[in-house]
VOVEXDREN-579559 format. One record per residue (C-alpha): residue number from 1; z, y, x; residue in one letter. Coordinates in pm, 1 decimal. Last residue first. Layout:
N
NUM Z Y X A
...
// end
This chain:
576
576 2301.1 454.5 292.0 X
575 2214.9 730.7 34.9 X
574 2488.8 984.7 -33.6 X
573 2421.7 1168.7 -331.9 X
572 2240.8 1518.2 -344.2 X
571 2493.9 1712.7 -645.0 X
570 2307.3 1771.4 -928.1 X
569 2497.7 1470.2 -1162.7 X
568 2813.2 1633.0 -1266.9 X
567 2581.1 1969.1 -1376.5 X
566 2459.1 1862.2 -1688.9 X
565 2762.5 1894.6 -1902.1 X
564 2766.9 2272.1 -1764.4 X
563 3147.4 2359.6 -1673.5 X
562 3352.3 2579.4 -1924.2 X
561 3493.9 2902.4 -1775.4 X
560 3870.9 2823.5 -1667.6 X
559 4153.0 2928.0 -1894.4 X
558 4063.6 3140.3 -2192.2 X
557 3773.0 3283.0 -2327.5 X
556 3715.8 3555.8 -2624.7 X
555 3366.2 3677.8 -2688.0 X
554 3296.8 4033.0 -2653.2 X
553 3172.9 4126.6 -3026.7 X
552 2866.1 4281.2 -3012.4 X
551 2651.4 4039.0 -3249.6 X
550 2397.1 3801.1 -3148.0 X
549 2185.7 3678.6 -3384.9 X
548 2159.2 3278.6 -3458.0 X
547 1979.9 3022.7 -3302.2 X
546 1708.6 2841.4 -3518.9 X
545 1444.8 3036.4 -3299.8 X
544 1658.1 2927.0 -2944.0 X
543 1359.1 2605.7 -2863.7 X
542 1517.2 2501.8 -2561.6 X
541 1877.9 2441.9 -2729.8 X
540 2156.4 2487.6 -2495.2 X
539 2290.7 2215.4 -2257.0 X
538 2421.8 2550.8 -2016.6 X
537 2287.7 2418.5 -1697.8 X
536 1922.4 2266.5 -1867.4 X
535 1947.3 2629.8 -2024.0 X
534 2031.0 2786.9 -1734.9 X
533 1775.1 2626.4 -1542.7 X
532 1468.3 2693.2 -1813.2 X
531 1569.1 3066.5 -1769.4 X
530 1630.6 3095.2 -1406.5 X
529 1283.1 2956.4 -1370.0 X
528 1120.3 3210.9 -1650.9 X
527 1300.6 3501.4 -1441.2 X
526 1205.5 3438.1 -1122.6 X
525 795.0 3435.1 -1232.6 X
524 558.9 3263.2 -1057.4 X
523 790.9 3036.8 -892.9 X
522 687.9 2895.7 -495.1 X
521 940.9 3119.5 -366.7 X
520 1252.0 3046.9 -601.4 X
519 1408.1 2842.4 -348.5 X
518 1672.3 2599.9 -472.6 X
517 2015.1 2513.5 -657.4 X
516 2150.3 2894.4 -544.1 X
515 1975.8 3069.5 -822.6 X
514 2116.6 2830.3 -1097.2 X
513 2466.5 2827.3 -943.8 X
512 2483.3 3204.2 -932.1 X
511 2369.2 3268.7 -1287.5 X
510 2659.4 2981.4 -1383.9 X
509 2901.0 3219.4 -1198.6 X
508 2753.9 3564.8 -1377.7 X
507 2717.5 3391.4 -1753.0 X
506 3059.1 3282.0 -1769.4 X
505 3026.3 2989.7 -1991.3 X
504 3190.5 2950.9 -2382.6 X
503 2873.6 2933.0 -2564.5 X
502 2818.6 3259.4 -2602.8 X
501 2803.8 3336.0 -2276.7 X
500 2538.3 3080.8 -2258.8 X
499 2373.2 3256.6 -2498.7 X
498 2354.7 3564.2 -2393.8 X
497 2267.4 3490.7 -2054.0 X
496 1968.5 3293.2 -2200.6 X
495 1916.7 3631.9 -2393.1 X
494 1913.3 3814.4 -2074.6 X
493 1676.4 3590.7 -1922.5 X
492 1416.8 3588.7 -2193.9 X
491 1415.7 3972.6 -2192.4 X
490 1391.6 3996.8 -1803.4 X
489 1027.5 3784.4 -1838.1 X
488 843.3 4102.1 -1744.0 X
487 1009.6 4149.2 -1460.0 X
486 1098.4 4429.7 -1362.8 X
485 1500.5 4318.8 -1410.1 X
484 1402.5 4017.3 -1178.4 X
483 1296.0 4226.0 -890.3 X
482 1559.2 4429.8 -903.7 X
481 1822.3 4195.8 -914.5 X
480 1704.2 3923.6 -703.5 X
479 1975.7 4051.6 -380.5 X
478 2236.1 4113.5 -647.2 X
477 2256.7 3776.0 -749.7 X
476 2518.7 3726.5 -937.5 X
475 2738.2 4056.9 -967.9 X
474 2409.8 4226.4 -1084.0 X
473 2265.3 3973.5 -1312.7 X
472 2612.9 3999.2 -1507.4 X
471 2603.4 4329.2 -1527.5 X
470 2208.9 4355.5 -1692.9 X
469 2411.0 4089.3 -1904.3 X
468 2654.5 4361.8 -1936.8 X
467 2402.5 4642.3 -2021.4 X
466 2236.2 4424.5 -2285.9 X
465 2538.8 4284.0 -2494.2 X
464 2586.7 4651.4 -2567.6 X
463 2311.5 4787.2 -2618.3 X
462 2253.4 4508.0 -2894.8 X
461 2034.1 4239.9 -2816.7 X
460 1692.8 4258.7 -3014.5 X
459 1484.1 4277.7 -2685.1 X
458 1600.3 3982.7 -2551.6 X
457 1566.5 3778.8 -2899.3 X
456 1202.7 3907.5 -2861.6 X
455 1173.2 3773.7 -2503.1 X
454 1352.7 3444.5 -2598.7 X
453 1082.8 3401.1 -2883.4 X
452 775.6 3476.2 -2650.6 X
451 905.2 3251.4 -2415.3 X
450 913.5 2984.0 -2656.8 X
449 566.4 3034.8 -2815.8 X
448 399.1 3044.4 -2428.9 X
447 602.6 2807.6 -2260.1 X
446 404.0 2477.4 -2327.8 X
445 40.7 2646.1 -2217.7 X
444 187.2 2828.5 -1897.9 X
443 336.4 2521.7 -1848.7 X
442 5.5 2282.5 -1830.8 X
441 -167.7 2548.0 -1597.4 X
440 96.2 2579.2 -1351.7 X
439 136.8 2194.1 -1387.9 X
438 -203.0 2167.6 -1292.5 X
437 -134.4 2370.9 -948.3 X
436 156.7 2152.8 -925.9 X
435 -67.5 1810.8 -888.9 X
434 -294.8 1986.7 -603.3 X
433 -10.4 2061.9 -418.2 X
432 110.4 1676.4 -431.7 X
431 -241.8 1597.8 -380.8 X
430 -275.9 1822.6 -36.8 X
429 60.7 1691.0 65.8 X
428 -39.2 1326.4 44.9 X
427 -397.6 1394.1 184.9 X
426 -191.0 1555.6 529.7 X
425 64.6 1291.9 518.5 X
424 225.8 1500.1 889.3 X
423 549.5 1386.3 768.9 X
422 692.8 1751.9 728.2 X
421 355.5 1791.4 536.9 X
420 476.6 1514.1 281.7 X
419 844.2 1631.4 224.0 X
418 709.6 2007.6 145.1 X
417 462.1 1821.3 -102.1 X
416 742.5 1616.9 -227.0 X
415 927.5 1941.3 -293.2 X
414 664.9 2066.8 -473.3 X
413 594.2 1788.8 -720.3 X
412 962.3 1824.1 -802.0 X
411 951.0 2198.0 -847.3 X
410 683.6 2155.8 -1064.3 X
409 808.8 1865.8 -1243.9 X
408 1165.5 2095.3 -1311.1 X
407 938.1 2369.8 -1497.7 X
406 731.3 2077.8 -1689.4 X
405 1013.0 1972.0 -1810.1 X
404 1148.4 2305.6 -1952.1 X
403 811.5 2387.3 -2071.6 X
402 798.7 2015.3 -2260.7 X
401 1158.6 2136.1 -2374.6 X
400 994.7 2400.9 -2572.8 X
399 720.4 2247.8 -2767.5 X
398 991.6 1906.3 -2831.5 X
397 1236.5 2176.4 -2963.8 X
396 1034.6 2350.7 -3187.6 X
395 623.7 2327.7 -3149.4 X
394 374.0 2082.8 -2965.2 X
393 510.4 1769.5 -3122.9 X
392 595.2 1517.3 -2865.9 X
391 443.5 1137.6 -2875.7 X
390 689.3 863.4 -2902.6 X
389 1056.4 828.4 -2777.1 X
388 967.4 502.5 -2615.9 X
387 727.7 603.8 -2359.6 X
386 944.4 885.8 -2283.5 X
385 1271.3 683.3 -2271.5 X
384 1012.8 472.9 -2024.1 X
383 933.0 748.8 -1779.9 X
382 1337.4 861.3 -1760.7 X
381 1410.5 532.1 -1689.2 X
380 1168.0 505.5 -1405.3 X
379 1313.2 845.5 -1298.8 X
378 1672.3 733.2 -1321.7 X
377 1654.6 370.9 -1129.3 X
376 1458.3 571.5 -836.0 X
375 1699.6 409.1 -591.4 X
374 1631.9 52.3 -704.7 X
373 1292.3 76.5 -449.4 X
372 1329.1 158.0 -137.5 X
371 983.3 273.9 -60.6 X
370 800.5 205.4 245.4 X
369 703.5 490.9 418.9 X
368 314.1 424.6 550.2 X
367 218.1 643.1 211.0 X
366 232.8 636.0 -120.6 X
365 304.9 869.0 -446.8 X
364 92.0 1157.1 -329.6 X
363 -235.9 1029.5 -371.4 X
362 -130.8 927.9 -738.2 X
361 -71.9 1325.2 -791.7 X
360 -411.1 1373.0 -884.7 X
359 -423.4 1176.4 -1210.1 X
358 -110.1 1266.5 -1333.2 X
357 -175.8 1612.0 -1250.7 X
356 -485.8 1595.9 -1480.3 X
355 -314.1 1397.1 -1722.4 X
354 -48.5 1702.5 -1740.9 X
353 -375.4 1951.7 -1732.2 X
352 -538.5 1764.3 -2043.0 X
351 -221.8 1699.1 -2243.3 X
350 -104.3 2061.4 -2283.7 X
349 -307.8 2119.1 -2580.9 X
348 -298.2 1786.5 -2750.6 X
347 70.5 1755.6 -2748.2 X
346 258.9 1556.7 -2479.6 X
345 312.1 1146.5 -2479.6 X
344 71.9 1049.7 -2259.6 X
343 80.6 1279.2 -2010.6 X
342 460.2 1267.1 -1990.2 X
341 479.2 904.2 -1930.7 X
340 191.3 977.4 -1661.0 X
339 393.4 1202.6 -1506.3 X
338 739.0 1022.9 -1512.5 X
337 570.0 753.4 -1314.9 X
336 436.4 960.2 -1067.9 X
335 726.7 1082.6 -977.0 X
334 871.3 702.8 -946.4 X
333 668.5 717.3 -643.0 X
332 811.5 1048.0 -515.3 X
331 1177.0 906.7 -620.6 X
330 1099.1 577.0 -374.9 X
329 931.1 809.5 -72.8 X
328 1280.5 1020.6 -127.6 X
327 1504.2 671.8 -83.3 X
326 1309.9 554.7 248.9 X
325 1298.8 880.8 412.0 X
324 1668.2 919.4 388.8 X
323 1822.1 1185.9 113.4 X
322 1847.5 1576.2 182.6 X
321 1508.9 1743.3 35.9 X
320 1370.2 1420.3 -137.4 X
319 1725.2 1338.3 -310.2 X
318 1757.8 1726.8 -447.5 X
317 1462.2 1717.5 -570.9 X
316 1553.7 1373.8 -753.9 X
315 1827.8 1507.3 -929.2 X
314 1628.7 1808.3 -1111.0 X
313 1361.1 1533.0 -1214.0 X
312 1628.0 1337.7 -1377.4 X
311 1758.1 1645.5 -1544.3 X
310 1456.2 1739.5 -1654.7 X
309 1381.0 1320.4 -1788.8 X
308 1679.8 1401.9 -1956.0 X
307 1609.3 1706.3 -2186.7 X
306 1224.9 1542.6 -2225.4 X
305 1421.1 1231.0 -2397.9 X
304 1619.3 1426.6 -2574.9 X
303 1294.3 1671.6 -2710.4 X
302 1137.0 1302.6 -2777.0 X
301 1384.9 1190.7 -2995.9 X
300 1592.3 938.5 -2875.3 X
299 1624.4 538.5 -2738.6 X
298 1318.7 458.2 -2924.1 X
297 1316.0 105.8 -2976.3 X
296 1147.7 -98.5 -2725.6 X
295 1410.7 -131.7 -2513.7 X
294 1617.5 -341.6 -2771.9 X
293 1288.2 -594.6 -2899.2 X
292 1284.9 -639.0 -2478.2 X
291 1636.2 -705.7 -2461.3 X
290 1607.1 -976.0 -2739.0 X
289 1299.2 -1083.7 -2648.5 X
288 1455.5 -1214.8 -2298.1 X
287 1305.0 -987.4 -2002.3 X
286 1238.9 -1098.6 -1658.6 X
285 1279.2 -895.2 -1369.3 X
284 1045.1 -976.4 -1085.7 X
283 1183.2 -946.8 -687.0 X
282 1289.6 -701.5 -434.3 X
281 1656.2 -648.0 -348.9 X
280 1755.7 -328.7 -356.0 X
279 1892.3 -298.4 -662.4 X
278 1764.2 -342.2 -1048.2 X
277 1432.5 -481.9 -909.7 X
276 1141.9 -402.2 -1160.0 X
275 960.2 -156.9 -933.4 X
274 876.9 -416.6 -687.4 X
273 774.1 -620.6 -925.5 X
272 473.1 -392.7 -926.9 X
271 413.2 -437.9 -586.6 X
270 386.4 -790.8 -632.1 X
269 136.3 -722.4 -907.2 X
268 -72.6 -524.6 -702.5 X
267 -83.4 -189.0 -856.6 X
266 31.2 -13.5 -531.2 X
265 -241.1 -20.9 -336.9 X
264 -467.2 93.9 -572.3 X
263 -724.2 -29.4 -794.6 X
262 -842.8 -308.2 -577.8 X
261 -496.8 -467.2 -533.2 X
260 -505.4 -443.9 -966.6 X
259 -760.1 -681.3 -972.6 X
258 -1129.1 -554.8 -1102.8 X
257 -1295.3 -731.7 -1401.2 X
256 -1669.2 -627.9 -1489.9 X
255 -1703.9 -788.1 -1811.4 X
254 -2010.3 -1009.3 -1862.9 X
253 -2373.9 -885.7 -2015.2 X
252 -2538.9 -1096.1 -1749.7 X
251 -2619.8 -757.8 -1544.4 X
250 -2313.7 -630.2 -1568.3 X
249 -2070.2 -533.5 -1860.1 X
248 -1800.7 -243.4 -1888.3 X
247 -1760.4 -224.2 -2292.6 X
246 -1434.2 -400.6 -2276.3 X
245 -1280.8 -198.6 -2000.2 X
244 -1158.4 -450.8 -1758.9 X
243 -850.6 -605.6 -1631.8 X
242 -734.0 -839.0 -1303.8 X
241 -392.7 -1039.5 -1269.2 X
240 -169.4 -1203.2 -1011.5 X
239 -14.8 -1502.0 -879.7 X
238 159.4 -1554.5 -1181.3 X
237 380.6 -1935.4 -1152.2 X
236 234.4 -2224.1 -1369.4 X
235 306.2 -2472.5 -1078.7 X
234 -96.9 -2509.9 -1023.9 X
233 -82.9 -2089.7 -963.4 X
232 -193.4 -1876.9 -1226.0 X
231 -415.9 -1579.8 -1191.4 X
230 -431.6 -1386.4 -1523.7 X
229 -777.6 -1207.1 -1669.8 X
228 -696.0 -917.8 -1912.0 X
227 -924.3 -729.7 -2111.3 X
226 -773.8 -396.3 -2143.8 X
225 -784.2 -289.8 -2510.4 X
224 -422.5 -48.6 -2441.8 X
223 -227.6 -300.8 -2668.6 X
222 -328.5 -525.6 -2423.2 X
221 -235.3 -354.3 -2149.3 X
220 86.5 -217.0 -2270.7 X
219 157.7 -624.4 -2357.1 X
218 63.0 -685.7 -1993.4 X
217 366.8 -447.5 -1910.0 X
216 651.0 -561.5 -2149.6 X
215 584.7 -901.4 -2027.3 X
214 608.7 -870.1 -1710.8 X
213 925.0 -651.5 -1703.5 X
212 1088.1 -307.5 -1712.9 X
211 803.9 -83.5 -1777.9 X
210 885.1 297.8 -1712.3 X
209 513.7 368.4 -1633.7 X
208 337.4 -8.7 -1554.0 X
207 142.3 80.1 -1844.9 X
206 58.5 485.5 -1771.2 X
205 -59.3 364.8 -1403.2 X
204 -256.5 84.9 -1553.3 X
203 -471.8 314.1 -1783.2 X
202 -489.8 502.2 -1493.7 X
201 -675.6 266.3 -1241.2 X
200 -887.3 157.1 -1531.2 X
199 -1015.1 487.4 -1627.0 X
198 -1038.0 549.4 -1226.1 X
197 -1246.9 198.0 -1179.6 X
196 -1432.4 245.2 -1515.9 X
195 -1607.2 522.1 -1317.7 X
194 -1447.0 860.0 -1511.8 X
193 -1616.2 1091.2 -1729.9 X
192 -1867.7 869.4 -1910.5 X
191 -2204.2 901.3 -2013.4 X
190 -2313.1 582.2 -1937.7 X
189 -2587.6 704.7 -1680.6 X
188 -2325.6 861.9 -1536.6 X
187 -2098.0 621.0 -1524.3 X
186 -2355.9 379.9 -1366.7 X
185 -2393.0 576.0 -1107.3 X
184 -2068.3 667.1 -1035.2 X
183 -2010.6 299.1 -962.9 X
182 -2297.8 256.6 -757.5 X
181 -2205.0 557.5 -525.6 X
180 -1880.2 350.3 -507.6 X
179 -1550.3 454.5 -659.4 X
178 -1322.0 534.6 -410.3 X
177 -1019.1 292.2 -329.1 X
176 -710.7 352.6 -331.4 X
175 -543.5 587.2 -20.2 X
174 -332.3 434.4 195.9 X
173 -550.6 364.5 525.8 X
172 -363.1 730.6 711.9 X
171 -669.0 977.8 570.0 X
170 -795.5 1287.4 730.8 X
169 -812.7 1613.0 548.8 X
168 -1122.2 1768.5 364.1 X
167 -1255.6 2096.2 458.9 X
166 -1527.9 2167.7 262.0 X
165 -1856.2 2224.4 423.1 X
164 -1922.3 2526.2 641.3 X
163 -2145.7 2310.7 896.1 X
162 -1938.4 2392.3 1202.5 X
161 -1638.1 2314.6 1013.4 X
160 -1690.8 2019.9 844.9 X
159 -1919.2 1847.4 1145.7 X
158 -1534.7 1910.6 1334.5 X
157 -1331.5 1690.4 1110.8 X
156 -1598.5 1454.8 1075.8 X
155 -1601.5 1375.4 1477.4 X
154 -1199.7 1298.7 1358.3 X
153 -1246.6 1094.4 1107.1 X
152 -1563.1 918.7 1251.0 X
151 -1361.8 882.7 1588.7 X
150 -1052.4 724.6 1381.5 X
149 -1240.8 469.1 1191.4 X
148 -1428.5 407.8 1514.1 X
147 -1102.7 354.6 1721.2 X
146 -1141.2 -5.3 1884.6 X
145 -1507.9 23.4 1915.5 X
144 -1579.8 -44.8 2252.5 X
143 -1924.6 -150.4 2282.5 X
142 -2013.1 -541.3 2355.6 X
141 -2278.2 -607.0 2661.4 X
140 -2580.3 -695.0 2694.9 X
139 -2715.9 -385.0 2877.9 X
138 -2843.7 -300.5 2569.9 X
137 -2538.8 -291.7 2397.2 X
136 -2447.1 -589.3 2154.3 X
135 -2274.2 -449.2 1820.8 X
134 -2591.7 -416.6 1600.4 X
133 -2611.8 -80.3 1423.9 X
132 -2596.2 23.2 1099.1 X
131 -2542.7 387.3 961.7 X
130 -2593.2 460.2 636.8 X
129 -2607.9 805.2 483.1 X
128 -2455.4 1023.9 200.7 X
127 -2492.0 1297.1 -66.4 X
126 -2860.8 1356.4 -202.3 X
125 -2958.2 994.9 -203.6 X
124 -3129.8 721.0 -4.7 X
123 -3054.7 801.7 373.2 X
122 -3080.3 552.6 586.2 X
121 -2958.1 578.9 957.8 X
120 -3063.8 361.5 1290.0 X
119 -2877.5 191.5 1535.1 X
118 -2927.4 -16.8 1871.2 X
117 -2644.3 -30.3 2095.4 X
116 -2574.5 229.8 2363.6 X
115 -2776.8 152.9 2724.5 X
114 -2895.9 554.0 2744.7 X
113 -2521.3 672.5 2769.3 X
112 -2553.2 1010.5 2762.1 X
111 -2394.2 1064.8 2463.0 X
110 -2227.2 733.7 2339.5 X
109 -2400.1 500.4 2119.1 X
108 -2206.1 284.7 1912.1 X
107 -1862.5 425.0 2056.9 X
106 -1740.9 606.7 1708.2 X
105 -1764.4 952.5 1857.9 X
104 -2132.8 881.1 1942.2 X
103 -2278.3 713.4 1612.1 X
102 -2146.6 974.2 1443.2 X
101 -2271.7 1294.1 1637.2 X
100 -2648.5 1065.0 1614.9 X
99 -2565.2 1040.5 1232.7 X
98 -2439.4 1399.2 1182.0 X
97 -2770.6 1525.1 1377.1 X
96 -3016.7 1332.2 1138.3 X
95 -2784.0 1427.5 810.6 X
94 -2896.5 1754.4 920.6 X
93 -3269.7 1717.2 988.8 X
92 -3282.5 1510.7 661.0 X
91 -3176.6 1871.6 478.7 X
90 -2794.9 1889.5 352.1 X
89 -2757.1 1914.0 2.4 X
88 -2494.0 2164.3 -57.0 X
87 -2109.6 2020.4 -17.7 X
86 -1874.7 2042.3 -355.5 X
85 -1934.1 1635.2 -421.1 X
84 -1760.5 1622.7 -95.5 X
83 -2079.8 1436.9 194.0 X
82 -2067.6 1087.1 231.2 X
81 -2133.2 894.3 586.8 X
80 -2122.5 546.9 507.5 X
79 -2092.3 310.6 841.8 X
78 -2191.7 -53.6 922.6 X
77 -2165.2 -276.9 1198.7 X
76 -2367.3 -606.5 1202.2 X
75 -2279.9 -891.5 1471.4 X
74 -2042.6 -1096.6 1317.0 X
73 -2064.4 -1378.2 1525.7 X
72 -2099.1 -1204.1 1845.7 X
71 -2358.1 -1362.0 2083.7 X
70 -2215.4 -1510.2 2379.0 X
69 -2264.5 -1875.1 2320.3 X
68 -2634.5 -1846.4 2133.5 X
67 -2744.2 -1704.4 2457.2 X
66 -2761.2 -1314.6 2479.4 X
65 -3164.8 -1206.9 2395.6 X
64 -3142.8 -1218.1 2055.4 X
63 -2841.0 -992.7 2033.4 X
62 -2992.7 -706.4 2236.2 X
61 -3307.2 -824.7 1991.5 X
60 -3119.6 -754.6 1673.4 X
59 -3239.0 -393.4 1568.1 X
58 -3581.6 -447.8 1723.8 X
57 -3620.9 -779.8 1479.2 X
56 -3440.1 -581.6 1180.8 X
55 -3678.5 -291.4 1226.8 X
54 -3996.1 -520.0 1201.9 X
53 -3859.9 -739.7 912.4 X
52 -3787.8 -500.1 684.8 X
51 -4168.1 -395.7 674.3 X
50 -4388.9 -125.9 842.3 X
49 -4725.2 -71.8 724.6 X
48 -4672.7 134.5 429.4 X
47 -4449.6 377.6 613.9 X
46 -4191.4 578.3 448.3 X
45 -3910.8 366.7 319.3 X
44 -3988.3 50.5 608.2 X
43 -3909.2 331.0 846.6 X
42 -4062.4 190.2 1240.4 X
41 -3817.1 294.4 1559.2 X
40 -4036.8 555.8 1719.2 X
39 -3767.1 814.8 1747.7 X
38 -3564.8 495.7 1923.3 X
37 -3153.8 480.1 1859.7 X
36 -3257.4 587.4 1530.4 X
35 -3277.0 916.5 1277.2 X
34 -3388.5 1014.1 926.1 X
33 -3500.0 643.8 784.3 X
32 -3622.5 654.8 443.0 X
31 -3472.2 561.1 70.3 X
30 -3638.2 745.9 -178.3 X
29 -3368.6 726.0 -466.1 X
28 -3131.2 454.8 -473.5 X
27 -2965.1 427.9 -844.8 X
26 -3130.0 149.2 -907.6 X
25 -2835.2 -17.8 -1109.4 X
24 -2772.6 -257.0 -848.7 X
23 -3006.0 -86.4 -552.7 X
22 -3315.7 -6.6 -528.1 X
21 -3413.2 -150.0 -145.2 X
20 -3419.2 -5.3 137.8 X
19 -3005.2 6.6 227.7 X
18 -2994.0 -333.1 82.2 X
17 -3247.9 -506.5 202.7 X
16 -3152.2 -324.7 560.7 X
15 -2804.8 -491.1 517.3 X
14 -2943.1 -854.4 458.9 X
13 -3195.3 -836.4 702.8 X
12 -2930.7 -723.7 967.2 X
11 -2708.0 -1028.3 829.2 X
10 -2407.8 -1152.8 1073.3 X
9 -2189.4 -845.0 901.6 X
8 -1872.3 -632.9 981.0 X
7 -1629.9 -467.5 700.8 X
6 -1747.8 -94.3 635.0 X
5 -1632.7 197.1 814.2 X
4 -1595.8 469.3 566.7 X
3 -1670.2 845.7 682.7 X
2 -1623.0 1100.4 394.6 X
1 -1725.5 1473.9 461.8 X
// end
C-alpha cells in the first residue's frame, strides 16, 4: 500500500473537480465518496442532487468561519492512498476503514478526537483513494501535521498486514517518481509496456552510462530519438534539459517533455556532472572533438571489454564491504551504470532479464549517502568500454565472458544489498535483491553452452589429470570438498584446474585464493563461481572450445608459481 502526501492547496473546488470529475485521459471510473468526517456529508458521484459546491462549502466552513487574518493560506491537504498492483480489489467498505485509519495516524482527524478537521475520501478506480481535508480543526484551530508522510507510512505498514496485502517497505524521500494513475492510463490505452516516464527514465540511464561529457551524452539522446528541449541561461550557460518520446503528445498534439529532476533524482543535469569529475571535486568535464572522436572508438572487442568490466566489478565488492560509506554509495551508483551498458549491449536472449535488473536496480543506486564521486573512475569506465565495444555476440568468447560478468554483477549487486540493509535502506536493499534475482535468470541463460563445454572437457580428462585435480581441491579447500565434488558442475571445475595448471599456476594455491575472496553462500552452485573466478584469476579464455586436449604429462614448473595478471588490483584500497 502506497501513501503519497500531495503538495498543499487554497482550492477545495478545485481538488473536488478533480477527484469527481473524468479526468485527463478519462481514465476515472465511477467516482463516489466511501467515507467523511460526517456519514451524512453529501457525494456529488452518487447523488443527483448534490453538487461540488455543497461538499466544498461544508469542507471549508472551519476555514470560513476564522477571520480572513488567521485563515491558512494554503488551506487544502491532500493524500493518495494506492493499493500494489498485486493487492485484490478491496470493497468500498475497506478503502472506507483505511481512509478513517489514515486520516488518524496522519493528525487530520485523530480517534476520539470529535473536533478533527473536516475530510472526506474519493474513490474513482479499482486501486487507490483520495483523501482531502481542510487544515483548520473545528475548534478553529490548525492540526499537527508535522509527521503525516511518516504516520501514513507507518499506519500503512500495519493496514498491509492485517489486510494480507503485500508487504511493501517504507521509503526514505529518494525514490523517483511513480508514474501517475494518469500516466499508466494512457500507456495502456497506447499499448505500451512502460509509461513514457520509465521508457524515458531508462533511455537516459543507458545515455548518461559511461558518458564522459555533455556533449557525448545529449548526442546518445539524440541518436536515441529523444526530443530534446535545453534550458539556457541569458549568459549562454546550460541550466538544464528535458526529453520526450516523439510519439508522446497531449491534448494539442504537442510533446509531453519531462526534465531529467522529474525522472529521478539523480538525472538532474547537475547531478550528472557529478559523474564527469575526474577527482573529487565536482564540476562538468568538457570534451574537445578530438578526445571525444578518440573515446568513441572502440577501445576492444566486446569479450575484452566484458573481461574488464569483471574485474572492475570484482574490485568494487571489495570497496562496498571494507571502504567508507561515501566511496561504496559512489561504486553502487556506478553499478548501475555498468548494468545498463551491459543491457544494451548483450545478445537477444539474455537481454530481457539484464534490462530487467537494470531497470530494478535504479532503487538501489541512491540514497541519503552522498556519493563521492571520482572513486568509481573504473566502473564508469568499464560502462563506457562497453558502450564502445559494440553489441556482444551470444556465442564464443563474448557468450562466455557475458556468464563470467554476469557471475561478478551478482555478487556485486549482492554486496550492495548486504551494504543497504546494514543502513537500514529498506527499498534500497529490496531492489538490490530484486536486481540479482534477474541476474540468476540472465546467467543461467549466458552459461549454459559454456558450462556445458567445460563439463565435457571435465569428463574427457585423463585419470590421471583427474585424481590430482580431485588432489588439488582437497589440499585447498578441504572444508568445500565434498560438497563441490557432488556437484554437478565438478567437471567444469576440474578442467578450469586443468587449465590453469597448464598454464604455468599451481592450481591448489590459486583454488585457495578464489574461495577465500568472498562468501560462497548466496551461489547456486560452488563450483560454477570457483569456475568463472579462476578463470578471471588465471586470464584464461572464457569460451575453452578452441583450447586444446589435455594430455597426462605433469607439467614442468620452476621457481615460484606464476601470479594471476588480474590479481594486482583485488586488494580493498585505502579510501581517505
Amino acid at each position: 500500500m502506497i501513501p503519497r502526501v500531495h503538495k498543499r492547496g487554497s482550492r477545495t473546488i478545485g481538488l473536488l473537480a478533480y477527484l469527481y470529475g473524468p479526468g485527463p485521459h478519462e481514465e476515472h471510473i465511477d467516482p463516489h465518496l466511501v467515507a467523511a468526517w460526517d456519514s451524512f456529508a453529501p457525494d456529488p458521484g452518487r447523488d443527483p442532487q448534490a453538487t461540488y459546491e455543497d461538499l466544498q462549502q461544508l469542507l471549508d466552513q472551519p476555514v470560513e468561519a476564522l477571520s480572513p487574518s488567521r485563515r491558512p493560506a494554503k488551506h487544502v491537504w491532500h493524500l493518495s492512498v494506492r493499493a500494489a498492483p498485486d493487492d485484490p480489489i478491496l470493497t468500498d467498505e475497506q478503502w472506507a476503514d483505511i481512509a478513517r485509519r489514515m486520516v488518524a495516524a496522519t493528525g487530520i482527524a485523530p480517534a476520539d478526537d470529535s473536533a478533527g478537521c473536516r475530510w472526506a475520501a474519493v474513490r474513482h478506480a479499482d486501486d487507490h483513494i483520495h483523501i482531502i481535508a481542510t487544515l483548520v480543526r473545528e475548534d478553529g484551530r490548525k492540526p499537527r501535521l508535522n509527521n503525516d508522510a511518516k504516520g501514513s507510512q507507518a499506519e500503512a505498514r500495519l493496514i498491509e498486514a492485517e489486510y494480507g496485502l503485500k508487504q511493501l517497505n517504507t521509503g526514505d524521500g529518494t525514490a523517483a517518481k511513480r508514474p501517475t494513475s494518469a500516466e499508466r492510463h494512457k500507456a495502456e490505452r497506447e499499448g505500451r509496456d512502460l509509461t513514457p516516464r520509465e521508457e524515458l527514465r531508462e533511455t537516459v540511464r543507458r545515455a548518461v552510462a559511461g558518458a564522459q561529457g555533455e556533449e557525448e551524452f545529449f548526442g546518445r539522446l539524440s541518436a536515441a530519438g529523444l526530443l530534446i528541449h535545453k534550458r539556457t541561461a541569458p549568459s549562454g550557460d546550460l541550466l538544464g534539459y528535458k526529453v520526450a518520446l516523439p510519439d508522446d503528445r497531449n491534448e494539442e498534439d504537442e510533446p509531453v517533455f519531462y526534465a531529467g529532476s522529474t525522472l529521478s533524482p539523480d538525472l538532474s543535469l547537475p547531478r550528472i556532472r557529478e559523474r564527469w569529475s575526474t577527482d573529487s571535486e565536482a564540476g562538468p568535464r568538457t570534451e574537445t572533438s578530438s578526445q571525444r572522436a578518440a573515446g568513441a572508438a572502440a577501445p576492444s572487442g566486446p569479450a575484452s571489454a566484458r573481461r574488464r568490466a569483471a574485474s572492475a566489478a570484482w574490485q568494487a565488492v571489495l570497496v562496498i564491504d571494507h571502504g567508507e560509506d561515501t566511496v561504496a554509495a559512489a561504486h553502487i551508483a556506478a553499478a548501475g551504470e555498468v548494468l545498463d551498458a551491459l543491457a544494451k549491449t548483450s545478445a537477444a536472449h539474455t537481454r530481457k532479464q539484464l534490462r530487467e535488473a537494470a531497470f530494478v536496480f535504479e532503487r538501489a543506486s541512491h540514497s541519503h549517502v552522498k556519493a563521492e564521486r571520482g572513486h568509481d573512475r573504473a566502473l564508469r569506465q568499464a560502462a563506457r568500454d562497453l558502450v564502445y565495444s559494440g553489441p556482444a555476440l551470444g556465442r564464443g568468447e563474448d557468450g562466455a565472458t557475458t556468464a563470467l560478468v554476469i557471475d561478478m554483477l551478482f555478487f556485486l549487486v549482492t554486496a550492495a544489498a548486504h551494504w543497504h540493509g546494514k543502513k537500514e535502506h529498506a527499498q534500497q536493499a529490496a531492489a538490490a535483491r530484486q536486481a540479482g534475482e534477474h541476474l540468476r535468470a540472465a546467467y543461467r541463460v549466458a552459461a549454459q553452452h559454456p558450462l556445458a563445454v567445460l563439463q565435457h572437457r571435465g569428463r574427457r580428462l585423463p585419470q590421471p589429470l583427474h585424481r590430482r585435480q580431485v588432489a588439488h581441491l582437497r589440499e585447498a579447500v578441504p572444508e568445500l570438498a565434498e560438497q563441490i565434488l557432488a556437484e554437478p558442475g565438478w567437471y567444469a571445475l576440474a578442467a578450469t584446474l586443468a587449465d590453469a595448471e597448464a598454464a604455468g599456476h599451481e592450481p591448489a594455491a590459486l583454488l585457495a585464493e578464489a574461495v577465500a575472496r568472498r562468501e560462497l553462500d548466496t551461489a547456486d552452485s560452488v563450483s560454477d563461481v570457483l569456475v568463472w573466478r579462476l578463470r578471471r584469476l588465471a586470464d584464461l579464455p572464457a569460451d575453452a572450445s578452441a583450447m586444446p586436449e589435455h594430455d597426462t604429462t605433469t607439467p614442468q614448473t620452476t621457481g615460484r608459481p606464476k601470479r594471476p595478471s588480474a590479481d594486482r588490483g583485488d586488494r580493498p584500497r585505502k579510501t581517505r
